[in-house]
Backbone bond lengths (Angstrom), bond angles and torsions (degrees), N, CA, C in turn:
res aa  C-N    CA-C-N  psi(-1)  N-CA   C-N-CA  omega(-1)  CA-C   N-CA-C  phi
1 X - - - 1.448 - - 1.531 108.46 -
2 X 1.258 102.06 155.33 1.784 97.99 -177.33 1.479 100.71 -136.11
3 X 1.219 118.10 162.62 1.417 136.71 -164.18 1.655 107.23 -122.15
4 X 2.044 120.47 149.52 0.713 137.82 128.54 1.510 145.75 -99.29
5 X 0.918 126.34 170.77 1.571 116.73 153.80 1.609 111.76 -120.34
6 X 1.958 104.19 142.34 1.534 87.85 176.82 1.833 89.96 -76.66
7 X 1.900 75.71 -174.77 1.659 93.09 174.97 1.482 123.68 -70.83
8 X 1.219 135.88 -14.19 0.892 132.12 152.50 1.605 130.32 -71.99
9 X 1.281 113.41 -52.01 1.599 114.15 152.58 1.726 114.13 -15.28
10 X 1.601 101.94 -77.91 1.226 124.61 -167.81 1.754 90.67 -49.38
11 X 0.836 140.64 -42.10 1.838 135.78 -157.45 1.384 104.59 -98.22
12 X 1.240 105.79 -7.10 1.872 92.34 -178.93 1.566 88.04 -130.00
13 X 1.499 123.58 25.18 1.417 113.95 152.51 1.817 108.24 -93.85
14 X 1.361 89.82 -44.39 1.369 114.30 175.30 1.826 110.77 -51.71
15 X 0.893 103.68 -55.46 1.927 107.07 159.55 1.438 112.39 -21.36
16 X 1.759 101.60 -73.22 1.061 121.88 -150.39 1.864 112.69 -72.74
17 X 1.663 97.87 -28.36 1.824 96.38 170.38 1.299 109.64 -65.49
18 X 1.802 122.66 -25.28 1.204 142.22 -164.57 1.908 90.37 -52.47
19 X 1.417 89.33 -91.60 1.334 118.28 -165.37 1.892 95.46 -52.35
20 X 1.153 153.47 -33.14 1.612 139.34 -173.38 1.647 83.33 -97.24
21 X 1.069 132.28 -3.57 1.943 115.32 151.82 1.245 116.62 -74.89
22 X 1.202 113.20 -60.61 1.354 135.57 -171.96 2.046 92.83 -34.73
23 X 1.674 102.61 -60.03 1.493 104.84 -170.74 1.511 123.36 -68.93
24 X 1.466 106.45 -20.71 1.662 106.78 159.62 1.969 107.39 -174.72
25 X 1.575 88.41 135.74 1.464 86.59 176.41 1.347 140.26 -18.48
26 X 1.308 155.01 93.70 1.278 137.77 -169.63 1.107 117.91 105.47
27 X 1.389 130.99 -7.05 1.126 126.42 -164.12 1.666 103.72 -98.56
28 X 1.124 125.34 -43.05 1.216 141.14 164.51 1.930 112.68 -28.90
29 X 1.489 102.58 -60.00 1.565 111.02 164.84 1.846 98.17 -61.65
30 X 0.873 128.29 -35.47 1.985 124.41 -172.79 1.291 83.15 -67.19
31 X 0.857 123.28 -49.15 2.182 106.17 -157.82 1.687 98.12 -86.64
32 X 1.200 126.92 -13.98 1.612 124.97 -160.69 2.044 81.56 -93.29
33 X 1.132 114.43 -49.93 1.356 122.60 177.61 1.639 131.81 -53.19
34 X 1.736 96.27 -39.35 1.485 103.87 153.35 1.491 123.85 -90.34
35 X 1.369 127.78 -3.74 1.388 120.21 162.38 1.393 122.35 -64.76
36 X 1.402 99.58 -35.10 1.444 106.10 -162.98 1.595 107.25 -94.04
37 X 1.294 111.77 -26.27 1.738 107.70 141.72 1.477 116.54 -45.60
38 X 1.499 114.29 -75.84 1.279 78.33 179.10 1.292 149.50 -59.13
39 X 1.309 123.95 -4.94 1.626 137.43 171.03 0.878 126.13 -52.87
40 X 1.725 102.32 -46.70 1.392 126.83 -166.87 2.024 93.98 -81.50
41 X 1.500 133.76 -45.29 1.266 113.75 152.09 1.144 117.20 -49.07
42 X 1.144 142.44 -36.34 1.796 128.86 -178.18 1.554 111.29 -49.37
43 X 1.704 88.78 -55.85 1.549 92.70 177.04 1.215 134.18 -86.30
44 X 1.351 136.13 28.38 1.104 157.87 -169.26 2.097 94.01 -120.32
45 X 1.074 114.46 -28.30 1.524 110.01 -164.17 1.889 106.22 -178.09
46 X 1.364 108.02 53.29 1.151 127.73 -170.31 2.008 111.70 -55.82
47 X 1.743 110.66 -15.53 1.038 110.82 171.81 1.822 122.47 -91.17
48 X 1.125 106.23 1.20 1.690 124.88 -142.82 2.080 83.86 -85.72
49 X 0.890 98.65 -26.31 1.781 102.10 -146.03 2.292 92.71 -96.65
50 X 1.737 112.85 144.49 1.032 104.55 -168.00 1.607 113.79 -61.88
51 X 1.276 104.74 -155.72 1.595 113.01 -163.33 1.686 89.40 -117.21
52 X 1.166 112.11 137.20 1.625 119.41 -170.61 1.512 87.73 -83.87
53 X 1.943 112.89 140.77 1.144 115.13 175.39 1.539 125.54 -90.35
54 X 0.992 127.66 144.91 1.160 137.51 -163.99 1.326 115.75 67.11
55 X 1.750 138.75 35.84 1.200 153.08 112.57 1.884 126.50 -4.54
56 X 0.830 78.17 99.27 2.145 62.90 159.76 1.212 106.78 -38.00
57 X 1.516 130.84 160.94 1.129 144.66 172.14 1.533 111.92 -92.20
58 X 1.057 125.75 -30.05 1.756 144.33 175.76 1.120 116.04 -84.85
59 X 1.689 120.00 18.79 1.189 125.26 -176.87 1.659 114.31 -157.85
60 X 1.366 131.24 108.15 1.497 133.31 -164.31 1.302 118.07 -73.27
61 X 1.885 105.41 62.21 1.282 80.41 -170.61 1.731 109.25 -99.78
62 X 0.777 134.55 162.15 1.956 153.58 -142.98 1.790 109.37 -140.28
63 X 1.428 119.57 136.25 1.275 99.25 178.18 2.255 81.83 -138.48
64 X 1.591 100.33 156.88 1.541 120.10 -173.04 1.339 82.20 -116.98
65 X 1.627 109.72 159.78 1.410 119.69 141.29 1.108 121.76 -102.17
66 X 1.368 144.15 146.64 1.879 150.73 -170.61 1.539 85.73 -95.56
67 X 1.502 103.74 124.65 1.182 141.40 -165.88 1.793 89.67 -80.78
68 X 1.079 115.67 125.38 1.808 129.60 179.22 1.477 114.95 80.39
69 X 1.148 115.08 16.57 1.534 128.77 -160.23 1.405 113.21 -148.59
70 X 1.944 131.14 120.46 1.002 107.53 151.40 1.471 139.21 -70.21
71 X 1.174 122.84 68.48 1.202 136.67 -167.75 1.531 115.50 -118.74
72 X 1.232 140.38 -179.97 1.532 145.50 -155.94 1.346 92.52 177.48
73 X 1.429 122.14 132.20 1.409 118.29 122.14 1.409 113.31 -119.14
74 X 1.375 102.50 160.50 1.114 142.04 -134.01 1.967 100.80 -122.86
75 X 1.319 135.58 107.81 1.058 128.59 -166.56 1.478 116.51 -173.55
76 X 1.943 99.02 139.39 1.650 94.15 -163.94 1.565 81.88 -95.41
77 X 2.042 82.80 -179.57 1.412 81.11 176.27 1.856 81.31 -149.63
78 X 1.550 92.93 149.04 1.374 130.05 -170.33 1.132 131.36 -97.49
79 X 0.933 142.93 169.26 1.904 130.30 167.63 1.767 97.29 -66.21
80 X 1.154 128.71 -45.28 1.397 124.03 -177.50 1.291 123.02 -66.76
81 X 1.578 94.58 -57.16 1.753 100.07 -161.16 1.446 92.97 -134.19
82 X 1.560 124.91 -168.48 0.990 140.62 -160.07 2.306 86.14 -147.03
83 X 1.617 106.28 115.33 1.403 100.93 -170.03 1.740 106.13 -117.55
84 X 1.458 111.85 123.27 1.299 109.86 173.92 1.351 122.73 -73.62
85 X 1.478 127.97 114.20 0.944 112.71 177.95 1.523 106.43 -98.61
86 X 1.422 112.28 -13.98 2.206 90.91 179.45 1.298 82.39 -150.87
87 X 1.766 117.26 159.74 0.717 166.62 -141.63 1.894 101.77 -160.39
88 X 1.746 121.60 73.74 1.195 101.13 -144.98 1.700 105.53 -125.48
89 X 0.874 136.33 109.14 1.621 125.46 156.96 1.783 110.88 7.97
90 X 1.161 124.85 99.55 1.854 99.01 178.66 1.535 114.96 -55.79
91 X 1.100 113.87 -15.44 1.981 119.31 179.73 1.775 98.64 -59.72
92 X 1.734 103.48 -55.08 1.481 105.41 -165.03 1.790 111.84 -86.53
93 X 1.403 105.86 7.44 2.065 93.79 -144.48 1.780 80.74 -78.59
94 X 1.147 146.37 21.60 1.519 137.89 163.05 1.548 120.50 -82.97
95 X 1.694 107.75 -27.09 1.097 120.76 -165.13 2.013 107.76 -100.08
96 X 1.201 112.71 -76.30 1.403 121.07 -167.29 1.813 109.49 -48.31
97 X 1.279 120.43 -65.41 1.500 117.67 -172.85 1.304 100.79 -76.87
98 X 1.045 160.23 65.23 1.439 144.83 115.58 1.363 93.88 -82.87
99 X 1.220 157.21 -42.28 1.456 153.86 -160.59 1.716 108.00 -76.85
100 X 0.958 95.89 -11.99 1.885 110.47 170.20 1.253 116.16 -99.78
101 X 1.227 118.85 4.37 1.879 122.96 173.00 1.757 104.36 -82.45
């Protein structure tokens, strides 16, 4: 199975290496390094992971947590691919990606 990110995903992941660089050297690559771990579990077993709450029901979407990070993404998965839609704060991931369904 193979993976995208929408464009928004991709820019508020991109934020987020921003801002944990900004707070100390290297750290920015640590969170870009554990995202993409977790992806790479998504796509390894894209059904394994829970069902994001408050989801449409007509739509599979699944959310992981990034291991050393309060972070989540948030991502359906398809007969093709497996699609990130957020890359999310766990405080905010209730609010921003439902508007990306």
């Amino acid at each position: 199975m193979t993976y995208r990110f929408l464009a928004d995903a991709r820019a508020e992941f991109h934020d987020a290496v921003d801002w944990y660089e900004a707070r100390r050297a290297g750290l920015g690559d640590e969170f870009s390094d554990e995202v993409y771990a977790t992806v790479q579990k998504i796509v390894a077993n894209p059904h394994a992971y829970s069902p994001a709450a408050g989801a449409p029901r007509s739509r599979e979407i699944r959310v992981l947590k990034v291991d050393r990070f309060d972070y989540l993404v948030v991502y359906e998965v398809t007969r093709a691919e497996s699609v990130v839609i957020a890359v999310a704060h766990a405080r905010s991931v209730r609010r921003e990606w439902r508007r990306r369904l």
